[in-house]
N, C-alpha and C positions, 0 to 999 in steps of 0.2 A: 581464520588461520589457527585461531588455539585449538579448537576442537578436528584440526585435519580437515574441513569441509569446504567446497570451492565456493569464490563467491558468487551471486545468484547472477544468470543472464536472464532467468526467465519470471514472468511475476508465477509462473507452478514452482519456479525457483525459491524463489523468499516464502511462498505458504511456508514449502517445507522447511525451510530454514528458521522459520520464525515459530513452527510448531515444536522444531527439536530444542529452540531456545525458551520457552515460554514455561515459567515454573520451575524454572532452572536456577540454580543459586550460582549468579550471574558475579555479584559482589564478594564471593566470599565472606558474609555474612551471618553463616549458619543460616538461615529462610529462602525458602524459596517459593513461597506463596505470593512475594509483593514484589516477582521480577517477573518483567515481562519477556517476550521476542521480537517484537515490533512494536515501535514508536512513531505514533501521527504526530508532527509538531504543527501547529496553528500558528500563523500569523499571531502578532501581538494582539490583544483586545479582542480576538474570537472567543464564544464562547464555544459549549460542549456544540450545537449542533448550528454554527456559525457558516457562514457563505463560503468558506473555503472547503467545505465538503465536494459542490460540485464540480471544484477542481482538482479533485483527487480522481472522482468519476468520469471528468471528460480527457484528463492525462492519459488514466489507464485504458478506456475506451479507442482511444488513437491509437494506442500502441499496438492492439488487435483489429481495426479496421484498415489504418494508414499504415500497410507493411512499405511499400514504395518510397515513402519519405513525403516532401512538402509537394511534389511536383503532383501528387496521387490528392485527390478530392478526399474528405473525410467528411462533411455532413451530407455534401451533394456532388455529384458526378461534376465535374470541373467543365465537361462539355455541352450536354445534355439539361444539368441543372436537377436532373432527378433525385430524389432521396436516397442517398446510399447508408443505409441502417442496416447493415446485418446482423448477424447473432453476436459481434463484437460487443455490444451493450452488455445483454443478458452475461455474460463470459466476465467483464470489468466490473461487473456488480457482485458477479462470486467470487472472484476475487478479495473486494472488500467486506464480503458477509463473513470470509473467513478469516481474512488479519483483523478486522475491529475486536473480536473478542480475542484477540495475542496481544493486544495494544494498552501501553497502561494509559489509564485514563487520558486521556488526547494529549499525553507532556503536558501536560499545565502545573507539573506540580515539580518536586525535587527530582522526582525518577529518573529520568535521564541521566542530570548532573551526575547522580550517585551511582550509575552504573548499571540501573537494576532494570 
């Protein structure tokens, strides 16, 4: 809302949004090298590349394969049983190839708190 921008419906959505935020002096702090656009927060006790990665990966990967909702199969065809993998993967993977570097270091640290 501060910047006029709508909020995101699409993950093409927050890329951009997270790219127009990122390097932005977020705090009004004068700097704007240590603000990001996008914050991963981790479970308590994760580390940098801790087990809650792959449910960042299989979130966004539903959200491009299972357009239908729960009633729709996502890793296999709910009748058949077959493999249902499309290009939804490759797609939920660029996705996060492109927010992780808009991401201050995984929230583990004050950043969030401080706004930045």
């Amino acid at each position: 809302e501060r910047d006029g921008l709508p909020m995101p419906h699409t993950w093409d959505d927050l890329v951009e949004i997270a790219r127009f935020y990122n390097g932005t002096d977020l705090n009004d702090d004068g700097e704007s090298h240590d603000d990001w656009g996008f914050c991963i927060y981790p479970r308590t006790g994760s580390g940098f590349n801790d087990a809650w990665i792959p449910e960042l990966m299989y979130s966004t990967w539903a959200t491009t394969d299972q357009t239908r909702g729960i009633q729709e199969g996502f890793l296999f065809d709910e009748e058949t049983l077959d493999p249902n993998i499309g290009t939804g993967f490759e797609k939920a993977m660029n996705y996060w190839k492109d927010l992780w570097p808009l991401s201050a270091d995984a929230c583990i640290t004050s950043t969030f708190v401080e706004g930045r």
